[in-house]
GUTI-403171 format. One record per residue (C-alpha): residue number from 1; residue in three letters; chain; x, y, z. Coordinates in Angstrom, 2 decimals, padded with zeros to 5 digits, always signed. Layout:
BEGIN
(node NUM; ALA; A; (X; Y; Z)),
...
END
This chain:
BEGIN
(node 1; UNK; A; (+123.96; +175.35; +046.13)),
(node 2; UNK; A; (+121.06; +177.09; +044.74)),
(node 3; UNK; A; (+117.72; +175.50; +043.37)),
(node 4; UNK; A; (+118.13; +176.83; +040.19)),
(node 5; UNK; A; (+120.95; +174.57; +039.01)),
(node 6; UNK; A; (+121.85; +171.95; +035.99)),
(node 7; UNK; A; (+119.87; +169.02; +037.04)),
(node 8; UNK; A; (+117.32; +169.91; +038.81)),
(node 9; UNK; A; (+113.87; +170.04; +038.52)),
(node 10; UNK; A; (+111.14; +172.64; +038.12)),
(node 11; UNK; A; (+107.38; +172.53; +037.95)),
(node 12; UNK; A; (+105.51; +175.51; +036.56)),
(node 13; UNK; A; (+101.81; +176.02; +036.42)),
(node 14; UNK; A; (+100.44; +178.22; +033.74)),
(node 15; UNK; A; (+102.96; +177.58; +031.43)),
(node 16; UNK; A; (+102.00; +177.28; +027.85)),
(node 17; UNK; A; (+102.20; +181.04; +027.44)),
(node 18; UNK; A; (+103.21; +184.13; +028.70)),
(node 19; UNK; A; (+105.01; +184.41; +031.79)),
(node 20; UNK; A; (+105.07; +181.01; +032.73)),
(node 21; UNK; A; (+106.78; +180.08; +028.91)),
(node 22; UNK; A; (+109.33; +182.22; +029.66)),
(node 23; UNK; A; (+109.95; +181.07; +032.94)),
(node 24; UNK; A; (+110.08; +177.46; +031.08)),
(node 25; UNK; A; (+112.53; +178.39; +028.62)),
(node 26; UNK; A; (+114.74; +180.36; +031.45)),
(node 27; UNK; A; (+114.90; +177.01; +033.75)),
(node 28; UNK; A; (+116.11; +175.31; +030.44)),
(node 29; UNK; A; (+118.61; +177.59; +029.73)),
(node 30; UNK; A; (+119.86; +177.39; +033.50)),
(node 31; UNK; A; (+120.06; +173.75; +032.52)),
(node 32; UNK; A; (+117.28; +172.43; +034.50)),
(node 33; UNK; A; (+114.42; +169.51; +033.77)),
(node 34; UNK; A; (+111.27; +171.21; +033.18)),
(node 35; UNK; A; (+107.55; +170.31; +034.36)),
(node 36; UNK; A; (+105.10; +172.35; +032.50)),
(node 37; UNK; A; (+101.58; +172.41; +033.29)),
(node 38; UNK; A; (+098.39; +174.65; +031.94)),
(node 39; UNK; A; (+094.75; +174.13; +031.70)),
(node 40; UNK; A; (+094.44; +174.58; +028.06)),
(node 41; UNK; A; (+095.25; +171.20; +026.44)),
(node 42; UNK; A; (+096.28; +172.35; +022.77)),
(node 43; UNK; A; (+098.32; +175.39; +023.74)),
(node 44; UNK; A; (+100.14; +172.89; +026.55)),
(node 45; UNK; A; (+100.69; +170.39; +023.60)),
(node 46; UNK; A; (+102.27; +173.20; +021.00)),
(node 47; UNK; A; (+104.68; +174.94; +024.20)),
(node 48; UNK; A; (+106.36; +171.27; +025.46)),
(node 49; UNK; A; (+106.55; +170.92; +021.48)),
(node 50; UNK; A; (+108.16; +174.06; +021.52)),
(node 51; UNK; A; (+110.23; +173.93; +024.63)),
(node 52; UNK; A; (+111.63; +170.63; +023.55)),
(node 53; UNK; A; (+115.34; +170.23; +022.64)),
(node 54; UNK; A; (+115.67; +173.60; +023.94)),
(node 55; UNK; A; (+117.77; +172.37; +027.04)),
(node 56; UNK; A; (+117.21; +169.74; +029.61)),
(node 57; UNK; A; (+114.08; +167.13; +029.66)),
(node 58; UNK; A; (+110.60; +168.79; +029.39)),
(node 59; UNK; A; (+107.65; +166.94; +030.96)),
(node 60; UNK; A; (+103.96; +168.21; +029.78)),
(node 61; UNK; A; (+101.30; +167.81; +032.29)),
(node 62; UNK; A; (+097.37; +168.90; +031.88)),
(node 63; UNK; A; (+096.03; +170.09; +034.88)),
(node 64; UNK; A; (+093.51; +172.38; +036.57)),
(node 65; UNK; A; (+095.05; +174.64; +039.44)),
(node 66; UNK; A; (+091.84; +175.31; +040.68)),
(node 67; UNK; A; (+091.74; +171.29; +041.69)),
(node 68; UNK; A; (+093.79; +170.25; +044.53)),
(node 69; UNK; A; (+093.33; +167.13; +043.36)),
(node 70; UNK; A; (+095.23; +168.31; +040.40)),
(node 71; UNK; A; (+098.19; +169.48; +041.83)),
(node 72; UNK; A; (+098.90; +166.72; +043.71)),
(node 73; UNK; A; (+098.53; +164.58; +040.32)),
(node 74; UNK; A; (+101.01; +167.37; +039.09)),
(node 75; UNK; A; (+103.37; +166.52; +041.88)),
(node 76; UNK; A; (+103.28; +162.87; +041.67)),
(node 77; UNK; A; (+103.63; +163.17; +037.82)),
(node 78; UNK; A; (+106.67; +164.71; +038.20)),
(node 79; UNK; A; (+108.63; +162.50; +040.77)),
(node 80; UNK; A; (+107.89; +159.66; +038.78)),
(node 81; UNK; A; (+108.98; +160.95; +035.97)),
(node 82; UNK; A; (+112.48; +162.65; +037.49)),
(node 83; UNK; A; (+112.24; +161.60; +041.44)),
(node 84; UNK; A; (+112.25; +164.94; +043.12)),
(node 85; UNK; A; (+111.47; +168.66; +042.20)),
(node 86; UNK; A; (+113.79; +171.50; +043.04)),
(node 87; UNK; A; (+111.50; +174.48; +042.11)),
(node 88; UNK; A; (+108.08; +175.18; +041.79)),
(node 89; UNK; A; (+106.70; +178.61; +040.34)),
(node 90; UNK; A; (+102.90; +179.20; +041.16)),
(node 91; UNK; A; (+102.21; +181.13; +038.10)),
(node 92; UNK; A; (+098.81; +180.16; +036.80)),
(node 93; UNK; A; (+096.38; +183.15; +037.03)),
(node 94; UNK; A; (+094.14; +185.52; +035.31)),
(node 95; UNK; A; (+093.14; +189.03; +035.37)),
(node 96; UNK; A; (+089.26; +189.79; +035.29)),
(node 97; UNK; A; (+088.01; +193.50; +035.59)),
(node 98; UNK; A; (+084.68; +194.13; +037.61)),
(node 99; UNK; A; (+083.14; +196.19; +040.62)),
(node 100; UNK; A; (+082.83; +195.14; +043.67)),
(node 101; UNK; A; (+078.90; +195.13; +044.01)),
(node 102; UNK; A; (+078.79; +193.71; +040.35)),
(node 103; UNK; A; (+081.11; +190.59; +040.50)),
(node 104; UNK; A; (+079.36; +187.59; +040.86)),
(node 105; UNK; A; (+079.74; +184.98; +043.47)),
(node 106; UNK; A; (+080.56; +182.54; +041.01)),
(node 107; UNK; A; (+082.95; +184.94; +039.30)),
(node 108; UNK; A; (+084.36; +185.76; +042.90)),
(node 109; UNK; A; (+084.84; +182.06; +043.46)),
(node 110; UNK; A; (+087.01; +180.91; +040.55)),
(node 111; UNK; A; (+089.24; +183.90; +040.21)),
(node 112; UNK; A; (+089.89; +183.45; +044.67)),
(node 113; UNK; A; (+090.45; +179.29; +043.44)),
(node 114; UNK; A; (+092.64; +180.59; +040.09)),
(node 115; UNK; A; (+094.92; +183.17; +041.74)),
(node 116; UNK; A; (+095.02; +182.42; +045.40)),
(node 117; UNK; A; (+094.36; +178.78; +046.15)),
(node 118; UNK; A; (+095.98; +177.49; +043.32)),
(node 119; UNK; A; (+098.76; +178.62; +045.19)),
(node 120; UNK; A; (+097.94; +176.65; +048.80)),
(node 121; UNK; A; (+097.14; +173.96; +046.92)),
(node 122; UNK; A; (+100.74; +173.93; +045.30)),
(node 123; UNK; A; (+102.50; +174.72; +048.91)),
(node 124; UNK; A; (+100.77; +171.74; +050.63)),
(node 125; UNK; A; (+101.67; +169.63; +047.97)),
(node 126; UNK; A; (+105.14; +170.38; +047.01)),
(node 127; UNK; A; (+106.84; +171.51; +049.91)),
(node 128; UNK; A; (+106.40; +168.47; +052.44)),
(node 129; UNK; A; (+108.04; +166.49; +049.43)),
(node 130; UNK; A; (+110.84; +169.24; +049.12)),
(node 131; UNK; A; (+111.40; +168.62; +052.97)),
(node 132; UNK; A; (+111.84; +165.31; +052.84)),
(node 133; UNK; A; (+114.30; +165.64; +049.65)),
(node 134; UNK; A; (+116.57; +167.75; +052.49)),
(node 135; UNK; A; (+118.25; +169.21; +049.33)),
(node 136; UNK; A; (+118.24; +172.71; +047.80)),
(node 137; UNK; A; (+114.93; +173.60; +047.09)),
(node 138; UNK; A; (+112.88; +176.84; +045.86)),
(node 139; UNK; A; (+109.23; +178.05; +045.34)),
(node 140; UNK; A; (+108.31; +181.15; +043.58)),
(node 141; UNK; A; (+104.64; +182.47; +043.46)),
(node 142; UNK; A; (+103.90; +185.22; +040.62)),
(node 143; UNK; A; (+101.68; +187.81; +042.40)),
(node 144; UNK; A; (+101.72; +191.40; +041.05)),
(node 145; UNK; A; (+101.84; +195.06; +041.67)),
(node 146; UNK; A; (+098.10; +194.91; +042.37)),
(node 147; UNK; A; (+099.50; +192.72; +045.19)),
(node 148; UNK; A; (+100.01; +195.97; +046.94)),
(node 149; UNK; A; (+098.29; +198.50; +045.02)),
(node 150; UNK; A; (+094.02; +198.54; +043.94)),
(node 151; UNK; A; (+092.68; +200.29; +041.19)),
(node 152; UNK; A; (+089.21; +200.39; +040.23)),
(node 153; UNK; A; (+087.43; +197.55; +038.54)),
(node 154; UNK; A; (+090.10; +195.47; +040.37)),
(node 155; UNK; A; (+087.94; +194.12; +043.06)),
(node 156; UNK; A; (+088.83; +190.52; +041.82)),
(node 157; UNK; A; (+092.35; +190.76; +040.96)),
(node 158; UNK; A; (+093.77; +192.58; +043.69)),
(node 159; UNK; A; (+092.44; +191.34; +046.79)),
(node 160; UNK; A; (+093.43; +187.91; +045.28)),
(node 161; UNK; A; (+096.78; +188.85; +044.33)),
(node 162; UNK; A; (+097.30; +190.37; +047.93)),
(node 163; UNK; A; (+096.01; +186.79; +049.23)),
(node 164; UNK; A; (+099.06; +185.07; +047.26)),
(node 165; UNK; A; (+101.17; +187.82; +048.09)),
(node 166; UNK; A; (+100.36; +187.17; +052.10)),
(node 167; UNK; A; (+100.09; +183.40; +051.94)),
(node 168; UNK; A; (+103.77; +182.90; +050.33)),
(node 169; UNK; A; (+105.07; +185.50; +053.15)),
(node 170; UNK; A; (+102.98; +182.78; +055.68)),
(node 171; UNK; A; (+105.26; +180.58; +054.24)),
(node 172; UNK; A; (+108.54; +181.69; +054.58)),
(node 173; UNK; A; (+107.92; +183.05; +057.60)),
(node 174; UNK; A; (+106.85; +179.27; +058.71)),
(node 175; UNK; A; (+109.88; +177.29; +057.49)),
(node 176; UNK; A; (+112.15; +180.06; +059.19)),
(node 177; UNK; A; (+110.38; +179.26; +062.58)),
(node 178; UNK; A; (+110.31; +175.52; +062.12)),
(node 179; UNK; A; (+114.11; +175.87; +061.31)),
(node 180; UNK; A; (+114.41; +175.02; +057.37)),
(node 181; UNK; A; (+116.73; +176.30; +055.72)),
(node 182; UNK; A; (+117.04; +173.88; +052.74)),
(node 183; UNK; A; (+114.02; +175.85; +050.88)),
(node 184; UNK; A; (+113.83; +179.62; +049.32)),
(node 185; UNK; A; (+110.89; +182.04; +048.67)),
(node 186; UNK; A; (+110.73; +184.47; +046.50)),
(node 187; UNK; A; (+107.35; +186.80; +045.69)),
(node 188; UNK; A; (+107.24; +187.94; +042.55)),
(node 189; UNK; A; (+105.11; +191.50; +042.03)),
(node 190; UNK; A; (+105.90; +192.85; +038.53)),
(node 191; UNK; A; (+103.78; +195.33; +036.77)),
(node 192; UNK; A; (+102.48; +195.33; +032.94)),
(node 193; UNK; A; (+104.34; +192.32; +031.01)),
(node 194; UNK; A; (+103.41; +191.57; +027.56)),
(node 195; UNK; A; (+101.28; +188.96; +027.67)),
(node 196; UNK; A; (+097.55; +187.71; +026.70)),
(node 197; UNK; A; (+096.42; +188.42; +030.28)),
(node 198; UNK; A; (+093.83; +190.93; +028.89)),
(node 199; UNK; A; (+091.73; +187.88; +027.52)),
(node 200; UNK; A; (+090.73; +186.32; +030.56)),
(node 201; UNK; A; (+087.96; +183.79; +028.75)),
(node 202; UNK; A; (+090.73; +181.60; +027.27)),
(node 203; UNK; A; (+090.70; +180.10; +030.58)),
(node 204; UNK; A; (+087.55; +180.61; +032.32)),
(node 205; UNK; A; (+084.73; +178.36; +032.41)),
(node 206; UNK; A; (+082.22; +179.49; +029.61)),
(node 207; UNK; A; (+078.95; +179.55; +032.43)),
(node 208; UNK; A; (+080.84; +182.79; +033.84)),
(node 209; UNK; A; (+080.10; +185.04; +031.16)),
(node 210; UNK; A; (+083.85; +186.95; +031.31)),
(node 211; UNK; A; (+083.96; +187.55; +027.51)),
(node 212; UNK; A; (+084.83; +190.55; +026.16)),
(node 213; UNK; A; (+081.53; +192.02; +025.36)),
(node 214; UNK; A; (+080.07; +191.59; +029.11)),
(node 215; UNK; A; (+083.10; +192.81; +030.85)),
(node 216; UNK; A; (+083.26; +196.03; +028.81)),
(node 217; UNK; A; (+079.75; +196.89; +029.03)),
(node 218; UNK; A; (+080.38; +198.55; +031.84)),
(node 219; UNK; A; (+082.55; +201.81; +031.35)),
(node 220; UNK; A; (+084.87; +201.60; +033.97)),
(node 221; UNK; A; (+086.31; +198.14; +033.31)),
(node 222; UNK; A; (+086.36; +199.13; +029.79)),
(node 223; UNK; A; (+087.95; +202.23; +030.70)),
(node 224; UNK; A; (+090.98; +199.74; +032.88)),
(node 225; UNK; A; (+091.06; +197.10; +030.21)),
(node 226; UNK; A; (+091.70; +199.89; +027.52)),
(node 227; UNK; A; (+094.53; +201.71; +029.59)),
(node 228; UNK; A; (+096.15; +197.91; +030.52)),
(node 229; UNK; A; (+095.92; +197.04; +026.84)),
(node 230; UNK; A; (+097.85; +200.37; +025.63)),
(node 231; UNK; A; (+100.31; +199.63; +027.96)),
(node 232; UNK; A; (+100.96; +196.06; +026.69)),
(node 233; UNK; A; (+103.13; +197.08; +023.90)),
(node 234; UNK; A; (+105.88; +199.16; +025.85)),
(node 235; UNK; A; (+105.74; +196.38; +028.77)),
(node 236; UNK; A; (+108.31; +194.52; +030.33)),
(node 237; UNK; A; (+109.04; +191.17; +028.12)),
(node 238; UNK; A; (+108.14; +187.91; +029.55)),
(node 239; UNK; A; (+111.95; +186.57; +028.53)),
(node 240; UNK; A; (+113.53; +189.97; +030.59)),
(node 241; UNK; A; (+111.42; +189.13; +033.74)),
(node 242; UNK; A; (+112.10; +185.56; +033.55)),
(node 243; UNK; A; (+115.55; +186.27; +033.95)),
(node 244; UNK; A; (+114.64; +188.59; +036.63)),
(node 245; UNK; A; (+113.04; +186.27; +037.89)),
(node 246; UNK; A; (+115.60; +183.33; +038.21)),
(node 247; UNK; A; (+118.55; +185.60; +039.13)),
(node 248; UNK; A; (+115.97; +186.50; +042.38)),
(node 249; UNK; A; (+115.82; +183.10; +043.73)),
(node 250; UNK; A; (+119.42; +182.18; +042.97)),
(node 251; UNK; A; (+120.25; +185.13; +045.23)),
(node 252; UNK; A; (+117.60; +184.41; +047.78)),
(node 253; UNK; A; (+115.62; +187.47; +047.54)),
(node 254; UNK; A; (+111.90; +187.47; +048.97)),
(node 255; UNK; A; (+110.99; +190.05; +047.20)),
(node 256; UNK; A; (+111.17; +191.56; +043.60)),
(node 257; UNK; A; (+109.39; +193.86; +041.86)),
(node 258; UNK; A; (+110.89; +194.23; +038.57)),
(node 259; UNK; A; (+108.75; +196.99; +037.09)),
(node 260; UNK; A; (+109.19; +199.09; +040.16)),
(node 261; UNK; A; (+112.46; +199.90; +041.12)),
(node 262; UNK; A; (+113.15; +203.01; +040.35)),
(node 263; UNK; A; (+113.13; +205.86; +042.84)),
(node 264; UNK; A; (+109.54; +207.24; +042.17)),
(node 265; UNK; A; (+108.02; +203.82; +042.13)),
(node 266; UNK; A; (+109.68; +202.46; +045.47)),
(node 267; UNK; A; (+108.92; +205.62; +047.54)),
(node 268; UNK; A; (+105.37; +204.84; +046.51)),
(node 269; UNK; A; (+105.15; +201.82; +046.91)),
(node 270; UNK; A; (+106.84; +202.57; +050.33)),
(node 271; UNK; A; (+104.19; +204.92; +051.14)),
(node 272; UNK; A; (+101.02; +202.31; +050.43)),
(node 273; UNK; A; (+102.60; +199.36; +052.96)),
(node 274; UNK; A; (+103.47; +202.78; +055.58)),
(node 275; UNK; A; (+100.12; +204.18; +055.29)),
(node 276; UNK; A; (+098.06; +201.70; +055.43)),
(node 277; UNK; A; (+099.71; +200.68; +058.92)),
(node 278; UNK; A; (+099.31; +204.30; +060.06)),
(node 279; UNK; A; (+096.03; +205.24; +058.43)),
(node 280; UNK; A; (+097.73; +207.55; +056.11)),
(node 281; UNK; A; (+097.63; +206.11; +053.04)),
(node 282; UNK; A; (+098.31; +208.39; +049.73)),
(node 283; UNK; A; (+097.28; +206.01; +047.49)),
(node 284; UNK; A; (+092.84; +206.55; +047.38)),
(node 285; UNK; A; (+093.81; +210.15; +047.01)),
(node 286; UNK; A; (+096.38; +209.66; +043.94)),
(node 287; UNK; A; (+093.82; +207.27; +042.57)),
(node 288; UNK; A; (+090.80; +209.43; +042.93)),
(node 289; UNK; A; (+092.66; +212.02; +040.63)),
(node 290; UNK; A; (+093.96; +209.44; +037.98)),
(node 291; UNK; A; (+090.15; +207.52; +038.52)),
(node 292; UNK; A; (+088.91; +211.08; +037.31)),
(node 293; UNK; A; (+091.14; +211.64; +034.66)),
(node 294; UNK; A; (+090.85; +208.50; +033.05)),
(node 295; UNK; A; (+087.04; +208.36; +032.96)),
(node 296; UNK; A; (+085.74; +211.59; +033.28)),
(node 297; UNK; A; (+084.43; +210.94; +029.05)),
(node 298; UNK; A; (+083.66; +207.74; +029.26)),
(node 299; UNK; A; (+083.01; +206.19; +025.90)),
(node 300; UNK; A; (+080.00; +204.28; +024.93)),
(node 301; UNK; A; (+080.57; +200.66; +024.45)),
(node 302; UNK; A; (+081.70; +199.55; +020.97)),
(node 303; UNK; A; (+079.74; +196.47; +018.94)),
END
């Protein structure tokens, strides 16, 4: 029996938007109770308002991912609200463009808490409980492509993304050795989805400066964050990977990358993981050609 299934229950962080909505209105559909959680207290309020009577019972919980404390609030919320939980999707997370000698240490710290803790915090909370429940149980972390890949002005987003990437492969590598079965992993690495990810400061604390206007006044994020922005509207929707998503974990796959499985992209993709274990990987060449083409004219800030 899989953990996606009528009846059971999911928790997912980051959910009053974007991916994680999706992934809230999939579990519904699959006929599953629904935990939603997100940092952002009004937009929480309008997606449980929006998620419920869709399907199954939606619970709405505030919380901060960053907070361990916090999670394990999340957790306890939801068993005594429906007793156990089935699935839970680490999905709360934010993209934030920068260099690597201009990021912060305070910038460095949050978005490490935000996309790569969060995600220990959620597996040290959830998954003793999901042992001792001895049924069918699932937990799904959201990475990305820049999991695997680094482009410039990523020097946040990808190392952290390869940290939640690595830590979810720690632990299904750890409940094979200690002999569980009764729990699934699945990675999730997609590409460009069209969401709001491109406005980080909806959930960052204010103190950071990562609004709009700082970030771009340096040409190279601005340079990313216009290229990611273009790209939005032909993206993958939320709803498609969602179902992706879902169909994944019901078939106990580790791995999916749903914006990169075609030929091209898999042989490349192939290449990166190959080279870097041989010291022949392609991918600083092919990025020092598209890093020239895309800012050889760089623009001067607008505003």
């Amino acid at each position: 029996m899989s953990a996606v299934r009528e009846g059971g229950v999911a928790v997912i962080t980051g959910a009053a938007s974007g991916i994680g909505y999706a992934l809230a209105e999939e579990a519904l559909r699959r006929g599953m109770n629904v935990v939603v959680s997100d940092i952002r207290e009004d937009a929480l309020a309008e997606a449980a308002a929006r998620l419920t009577g869709q399907g199954a019972d939606v619970l709405a919980v505030l919380a901060d991912v960053t907070s361990e404390e916090n999670i394990v609030a999340l957790r306890d919320k939801a068993l005594e609200r429906f007793g156990k939980v089935n699935l839970l999707v680490n999905n709360a997370g934010a993209f934030v463009g920068g260099l690597a000698w201009e990021t912060s240490a305070a910038q460095m710290d949050w978005i490490v808490d935000l996309n790569f803790k969060s995600v220990a915090h959620g597996i040290r909370a959830f998954v003793p409980q999901m042992i001792g429940q001895g049924d069918e149980c699932h937990v799904i972390t959201v990475a990305s492509a820049a999991g695997i890949s680094v482009y410039p002005g990523y020097a946040t987003y990808s190392p952290t993304k390869h940290a939640a990437l690595a830590i979810t492969e720690a632990l299904y590598l750890d409940l094979a050795g200690e002999g569980i079965d009764t729990i699934g992993v699945t990675v999730v690495m997609p590409g460009m989805v069209r969401t709001d990810i491109m406005n980080p400061e909806k959930v960052s604390p204010a103190a950071l400066g990562l609004d709009r206007e700082a970030r771009h006044a340096n040409a190279t994020v601005r340079g990313v964050e216009a290229t990611m922005t273009s790209a939005l509207d032909g993206a993958m929707a939320p709803e498609e990977l969602a179902r992706r998503v879902f169909d994944a974990a019901d078939a106990g796959e580790l791995y999916i990358l749903p914006n990169h499985d075609n030929e091209r992209s898999t042989a490349l993709v192939q290449a990166i993981a190959n080279g870097r274990a041989t010291g022949t990987n392609p991918w600083p060449t092919i990025m020092g050609s598209t890093v020239t083409r895309m800012f050889s004219k760089k623009e001067p800030a607008q505003g």
